[in-house]
C-alpha positions in Angstrom: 13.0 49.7 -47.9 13.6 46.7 -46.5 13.5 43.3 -48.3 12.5 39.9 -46.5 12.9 36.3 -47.9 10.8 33.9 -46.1 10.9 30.2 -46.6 7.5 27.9 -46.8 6.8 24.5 -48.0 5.7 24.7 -52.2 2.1 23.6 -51.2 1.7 26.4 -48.5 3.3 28.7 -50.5 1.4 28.5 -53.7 -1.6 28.4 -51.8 -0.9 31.6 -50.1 0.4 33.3 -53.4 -3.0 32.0 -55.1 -5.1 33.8 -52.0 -2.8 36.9 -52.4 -1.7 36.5 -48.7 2.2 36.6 -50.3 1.4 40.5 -51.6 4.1 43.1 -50.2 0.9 45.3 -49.2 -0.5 42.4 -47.5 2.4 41.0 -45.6 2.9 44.9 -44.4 -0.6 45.0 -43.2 -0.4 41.5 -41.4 3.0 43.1 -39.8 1.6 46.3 -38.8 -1.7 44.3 -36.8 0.6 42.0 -35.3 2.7 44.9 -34.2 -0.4 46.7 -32.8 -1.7 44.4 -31.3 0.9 43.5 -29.3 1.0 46.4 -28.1 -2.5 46.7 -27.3 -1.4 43.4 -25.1 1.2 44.8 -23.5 -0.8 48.0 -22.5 -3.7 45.4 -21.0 -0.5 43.1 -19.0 0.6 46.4 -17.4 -2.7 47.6 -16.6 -3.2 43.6 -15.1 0.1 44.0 -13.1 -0.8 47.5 -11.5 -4.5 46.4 -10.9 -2.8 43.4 -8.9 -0.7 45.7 -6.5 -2.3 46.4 -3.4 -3.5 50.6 -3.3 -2.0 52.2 -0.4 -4.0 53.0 2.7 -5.5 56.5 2.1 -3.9 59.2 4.5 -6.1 61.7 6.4 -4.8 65.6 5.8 -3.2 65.2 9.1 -1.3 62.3 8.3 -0.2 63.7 5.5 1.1 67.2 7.1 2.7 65.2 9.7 4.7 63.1 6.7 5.8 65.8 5.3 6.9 67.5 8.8 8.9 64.3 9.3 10.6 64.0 5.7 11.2 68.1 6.7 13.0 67.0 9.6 15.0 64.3 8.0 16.5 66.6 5.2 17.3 69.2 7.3 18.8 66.4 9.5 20.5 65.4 6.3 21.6 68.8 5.1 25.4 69.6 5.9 26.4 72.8 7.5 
């Protein structure tokens, strides 16, 4: 277990200890939602980022046989003897 001082002004600070804001159980929770929900954020900026990139240009079978014929022909190219 980790133990955390924090500082506040006395008003703020009694205040918050008088709500029961200042509780170990309810600092943990406040931490936790913060934590999750940062990462809910970062899962919605990634999923902003790849919705921004432009899809590729879908490839008809043939297109993609003759792609893979050509990345064929560049390993073998590639490949030493």
């Amino acid at each position: 277990m980790t133990t955390v001082q924090i500082t506040l002004p006395d008003q703020l600070a009694q205040e918050a200890q008088r709500a029961g804001l200042l509780s170990p159980a309810r600092l943990e929770q406040w931490i936790r939602d913060e934590l999750r929900a940062r990462q809910v954020d970062s899962f919605f900026s990634a999923l902003d980022g790849m919705s921004a990139v432009d899809e590729p240009t879908l490839m008809s079978p043939e297109e993609v046989s003759e792609e893979i014929a050509r990345m064929r022909r560049e390993r073998l190219a590639n490949t030493p003897v």
